[in-house]
N, C-alpha and C positions, 0 to 999 in steps of 0.2 A: 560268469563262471559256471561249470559243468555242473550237476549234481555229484555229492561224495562215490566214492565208489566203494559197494562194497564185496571185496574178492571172493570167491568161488572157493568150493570145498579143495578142490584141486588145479591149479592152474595150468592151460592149455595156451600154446602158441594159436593162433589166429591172424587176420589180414589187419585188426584192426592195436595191434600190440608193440609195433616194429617202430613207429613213426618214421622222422625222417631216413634214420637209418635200419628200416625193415631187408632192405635187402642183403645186408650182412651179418644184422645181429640173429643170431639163431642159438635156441638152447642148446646147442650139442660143440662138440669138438672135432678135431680133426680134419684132414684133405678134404674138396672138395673137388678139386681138378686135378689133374697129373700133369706138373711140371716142373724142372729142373730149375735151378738158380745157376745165373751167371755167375763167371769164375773170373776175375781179371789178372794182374800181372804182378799184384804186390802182397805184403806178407798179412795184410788184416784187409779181411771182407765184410764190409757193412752194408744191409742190406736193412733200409728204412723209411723214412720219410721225415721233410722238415716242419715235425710240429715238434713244440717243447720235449717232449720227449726223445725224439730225433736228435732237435738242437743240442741238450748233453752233449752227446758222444762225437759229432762234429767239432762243436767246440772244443772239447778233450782234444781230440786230433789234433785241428790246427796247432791248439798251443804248443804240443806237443811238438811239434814240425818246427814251427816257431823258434823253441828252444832247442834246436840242432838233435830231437829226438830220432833214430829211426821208425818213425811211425806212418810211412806210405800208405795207402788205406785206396780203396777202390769202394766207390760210393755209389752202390743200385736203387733205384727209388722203388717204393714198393708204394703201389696205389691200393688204399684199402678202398677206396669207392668201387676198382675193379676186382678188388677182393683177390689183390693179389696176396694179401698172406693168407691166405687156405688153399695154394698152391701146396702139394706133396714139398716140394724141394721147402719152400720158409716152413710150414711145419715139422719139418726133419730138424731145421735149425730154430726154432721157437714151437714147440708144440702149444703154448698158451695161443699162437698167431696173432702177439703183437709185437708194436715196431717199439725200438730197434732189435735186428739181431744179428750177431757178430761172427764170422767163423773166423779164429784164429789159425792160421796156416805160418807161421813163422817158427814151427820147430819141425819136429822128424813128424809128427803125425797130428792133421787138422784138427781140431777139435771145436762146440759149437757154445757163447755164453750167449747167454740171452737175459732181457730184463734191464733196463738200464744204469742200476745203481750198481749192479754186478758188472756190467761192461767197463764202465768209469773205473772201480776199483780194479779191476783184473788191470785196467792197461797203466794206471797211474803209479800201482804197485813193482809192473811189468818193468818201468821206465824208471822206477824210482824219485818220479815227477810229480807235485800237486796235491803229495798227501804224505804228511810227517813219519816219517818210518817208526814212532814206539812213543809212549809217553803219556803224560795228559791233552800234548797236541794234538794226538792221532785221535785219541778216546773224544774230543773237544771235534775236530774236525770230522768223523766219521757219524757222529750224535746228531750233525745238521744234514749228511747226506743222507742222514736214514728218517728224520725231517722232515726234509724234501721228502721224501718216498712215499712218507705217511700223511701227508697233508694233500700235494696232487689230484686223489681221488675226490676228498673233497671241494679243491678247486673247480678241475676240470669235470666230471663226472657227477659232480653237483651242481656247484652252483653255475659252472659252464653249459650245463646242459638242459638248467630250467629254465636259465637267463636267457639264452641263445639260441638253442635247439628245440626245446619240447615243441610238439604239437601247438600244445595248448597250455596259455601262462596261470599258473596258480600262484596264488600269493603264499601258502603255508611255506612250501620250498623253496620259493626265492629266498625268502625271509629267513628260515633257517640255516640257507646257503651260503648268502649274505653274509648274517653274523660272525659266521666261522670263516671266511674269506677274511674279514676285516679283524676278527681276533690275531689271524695268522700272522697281516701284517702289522698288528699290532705288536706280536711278539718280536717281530722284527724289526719292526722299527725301535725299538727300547732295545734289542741288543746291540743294534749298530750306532748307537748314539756315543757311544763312546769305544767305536773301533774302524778301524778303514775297511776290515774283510772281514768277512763270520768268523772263521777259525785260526784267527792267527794273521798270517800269510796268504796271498792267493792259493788257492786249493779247488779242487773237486765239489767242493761244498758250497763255495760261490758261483761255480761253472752252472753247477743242478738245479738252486735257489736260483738262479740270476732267468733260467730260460722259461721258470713258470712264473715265481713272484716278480721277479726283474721286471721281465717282459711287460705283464700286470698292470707294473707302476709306470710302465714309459708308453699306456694307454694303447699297446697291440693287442689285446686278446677282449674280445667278446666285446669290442666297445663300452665295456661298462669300467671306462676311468672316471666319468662324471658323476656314475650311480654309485661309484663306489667311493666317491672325492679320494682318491689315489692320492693327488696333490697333499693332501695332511700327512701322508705319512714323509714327512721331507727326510730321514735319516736314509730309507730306503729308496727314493726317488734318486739322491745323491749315490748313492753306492750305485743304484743300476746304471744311472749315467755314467759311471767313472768303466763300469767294467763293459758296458756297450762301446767304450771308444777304443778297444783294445782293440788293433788290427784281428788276430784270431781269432776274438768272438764273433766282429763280421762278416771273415769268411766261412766258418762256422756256420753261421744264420744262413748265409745263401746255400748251400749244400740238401739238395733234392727240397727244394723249396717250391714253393706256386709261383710264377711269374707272378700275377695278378697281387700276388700280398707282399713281394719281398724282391727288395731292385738288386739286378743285378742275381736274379735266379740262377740256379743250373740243377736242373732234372739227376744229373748224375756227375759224378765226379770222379777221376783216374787217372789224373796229375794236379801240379801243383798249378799248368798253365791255364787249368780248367778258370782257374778263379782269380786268372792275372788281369 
């Protein structure tokens, strides 16, 4: 293990600050090249990539489609390795320059949501699909997609990223990554112990929860289902199982996917034959 580190009066970007991902992570915002985003042929433009976060709004879709929704969608994959979103055109439509980001074209004048707990909601609301129009249901359903929102970063961006990615492994972060991974699913597994879906009814809320924790528990992400014995949380292990066998979630998952991690990939998607 390294020696502690101890930080500078002022902290300065450097060669030695970026690790795996130095070539995109940069303290500042905005464009970095000029280019335009492709436009396809139907009324919703997703423009993203198939990681958990991607996976939402795919899934959203399909079901959507699924249940006889109009929700046609044209599916651009957006390579952050090529640092496609700090292209002018995806910061036009996500100035944060993460995936997913949506441009809505199915009224009189386009307009751009971005952020994925706002995309889910804008299209669920849109369709009047997947999320209780008023009540303690909506309040009950809306309390785990926002949940999801606020847990995420600790998953992915902590403990995903000490366990997986850093440079170099420290134990203070894993361990404190950890715990709160395993709190998470600890919360979850005690609330699904006595329900089929988080809020009710299938909803938005199992869609969100099912593509970070789901996933988690059915041992795809960071390979740490054994470090993390997943397997004890059996309430959740059950519920991900039940909503991964849903035709829509699958085609969902394959949508701007990596061949290499997920069968039956497709880079991009712009009909429904894409994924026959």
């Amino acid at each position: 293990m390294s020696d502690s580190y101890t930080p500078p009066a002022v902290w300065t970007q450097d060669g030695e600050n970026g690790g795996r991902f130095a070539s995109i992570n940069r303290p500042t915002a905005g464009a970095r090249t000029d280019r335009e985003l492709p436009v396809g042929d139907h009324p919703f433009q997703l423009h993203s990539l198939g990681t958990p976060n991607g996976q939402k709004v795919t899934i959203l879709f399909e079901e959507l489609l699924a249940a006889g929704h109009a929700a046609e969608y044209d599916a651009w994959k957006i390579d952050i390795m090529e640092q496609d979103q700090f292209t002018s055109g995806f910061v036009a439509l996500n100035p944060n320059s993460k995936i997913p980001a949506l441009e809505d074209r199915s009224g009189a004048e386009p307009f751009r949501v971005f952020e994925s707990g706002a995309i889910m909601l804008h299209l669920a609301e849109k369709f009047g699909a997947f999320v209780p129009s008023g009540g303690p249901k909506r309040a009950e359903c809306l309390s785990w997609l926002m949940w999801q929102m606020g847990t995420a970063p600790l998953l992915g961006g902590g403990f995903g990223h000490f366990y997986a990615y850093a440079p170099e492994k420290f134990r203070y972060p894993i361990d404190r990554y950890t715990m709160e991974v395993k709190r998470q699913l600890d919360v979850l597994d005690q609330h699904l112990a006595t329900r089929e879906f988080v809020a009710g009814d299938y909803s938005i809320a199992d869609m969100a929860i099912f593509a970070w924790h789901g996933q988690l528990a059915l041992g795809r992400l960071y390979e740490a289902a054994e470090f993390l014995d997943v397997a004890s949380y059996a309430n959740v292990v059950r519920w991900a199982k039940a909503i991964d066998s849903r035709p829509a979630v699958k085609r969902g998952l394959r949508v701007n996917a990596s061949a290499d991690r997920t069968p039956g990939a497709i880079a991009e998607r712009h009909s429904a034959a894409d994924l026959a």
